[in-house]
C-alpha positions, 0 to 999 in steps of 0.5 A, a space after each residue: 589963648 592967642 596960640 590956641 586960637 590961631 590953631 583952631 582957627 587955622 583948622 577950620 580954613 584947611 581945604 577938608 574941614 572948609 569942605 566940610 563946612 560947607 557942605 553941612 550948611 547945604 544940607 541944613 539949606 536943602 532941608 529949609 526948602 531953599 533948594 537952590 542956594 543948598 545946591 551951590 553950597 553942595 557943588 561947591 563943597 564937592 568941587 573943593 575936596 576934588 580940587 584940592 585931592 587932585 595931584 597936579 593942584 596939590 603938587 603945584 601948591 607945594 612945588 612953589 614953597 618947596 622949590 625955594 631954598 635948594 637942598 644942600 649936598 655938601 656940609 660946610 664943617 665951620 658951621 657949629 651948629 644944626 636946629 632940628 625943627 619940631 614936626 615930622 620927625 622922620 622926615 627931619 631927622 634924615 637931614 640931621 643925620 646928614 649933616 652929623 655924618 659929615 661934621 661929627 663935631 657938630 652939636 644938633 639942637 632939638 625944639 618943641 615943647 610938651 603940651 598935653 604929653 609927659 615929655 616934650 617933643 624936644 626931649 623926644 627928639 633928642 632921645 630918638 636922635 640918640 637911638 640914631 647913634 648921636 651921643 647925647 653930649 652933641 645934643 642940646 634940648 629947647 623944650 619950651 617953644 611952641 611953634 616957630 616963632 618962639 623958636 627962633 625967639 629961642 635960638 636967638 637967645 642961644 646963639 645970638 648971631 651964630 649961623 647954623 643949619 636950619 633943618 625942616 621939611 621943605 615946604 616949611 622952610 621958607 616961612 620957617 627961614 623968613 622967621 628966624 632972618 626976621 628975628 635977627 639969626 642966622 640960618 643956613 637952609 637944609 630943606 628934607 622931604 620933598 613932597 611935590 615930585 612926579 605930577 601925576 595928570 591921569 591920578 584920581 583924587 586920594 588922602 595923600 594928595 588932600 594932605 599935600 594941598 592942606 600943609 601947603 595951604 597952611 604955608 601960604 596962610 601963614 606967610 600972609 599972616 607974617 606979612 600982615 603982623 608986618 604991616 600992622 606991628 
């Protein structure tokens, strides 16, 4: 229940649905006659989605997470161990390849569970992995967490304090990696798929950048919410 709601509630506080929100109370405001009220709602719903579909804001918001944990050129082949994240598999799995085309020793775990699907998206991952040419004998499946907090409860119990490469999209990886360290592993940042690059000043407002603005806001959301379960557990 608690998982569910942290994502509905997080949906709602996303730039576009928070846009729209808005917006749909100006117009229930415009047709009550309480015209002036309706117009600040309205410039306001407006202002939001231009705001956060603009590239330099939407840029500016990711290149403060994504700027945190360089990426990694060289793999050190003593680390046994690399995590694939669940999300944004095509993105993810680059760095997995990586890291496996210069230790070929190393065995790569993949994490998500099902949901409402027939096959966890840790399984899924493993068998797309294997499609890439890693065999399935280097490739460990965690098919029961749900985000990345029961994923590092996960690594915790599999690796204990065994360091590994902590493979994620690069604006997840700062939550991501105050995460695992808080539960007491080891990671090694291996940050993929940088998006904040090339500002472009002139651009007019597009989905591309909305997208940005909300994966980054869902970041920034979510750090607080760590600091806030800090503070008061």
């Amino acid at each position: 229940m608690g998982f569910t709601l942290k994502n509905i509630i997080a949906s709602l506080i996303m730039p576009l649905p928070l846009a729209f929100v808005i917006g749909v109370v100006g117009v229930i405001l415009l047709f009550m006659h309480k015209e002036r009220l309706a117009k600040t709602f309205l410039v306001v719903s407006f202002a939001l989605l231009f705001l956060f579909s603009y590239n330099p804001v939407a840029n500016s918001l990711l290149s403060g997470l994504e700027l945190e944990h360089p990426a990694i050129k060289k793999v050190d082949k003593d680390i046994k161990y690399a995590l694939l994240l669940g999300g944004n598999f095509q993105s993810r799995a680059y760095g997995i390849l990586e890291i496996y085309n210069q230790n070929r020793d190393i065995m790569i775990i993949t994490s998500g569970y099902a949901g409402s699907n027939p096959i966890s998206e840790a399984m899924k991952n493993k068998k797309a992995l294997i499609k890439l040419g890693i065999p399935a004998s280097h490739i460990i499946a965690i098919e029961s967490a749900r985000d990345t907090i029961e994923e590092a409860q996960s690594i915790k119990k599999e690796l204990g304090g065994v360091p590994f490469y902590l493979v994620t999209s690069a604006y997840h990886m700062p939550r991501a990696y105050a995460i695992f360290k808080a539960h007491h592993t080891n990671p090694i940042a291996y940050p993929v798929g940088s998006m904040s690059k090339g500002i472009k000043s002139l651009s007019f407002i597009s989905a591309k950048d909305a997208y940005k603005s909300a994966v980054a806001l869902h970041e920034y959301i979510g750090r607080l919410w760590l600091k806030v379960k800090t503070i008061f557990y």
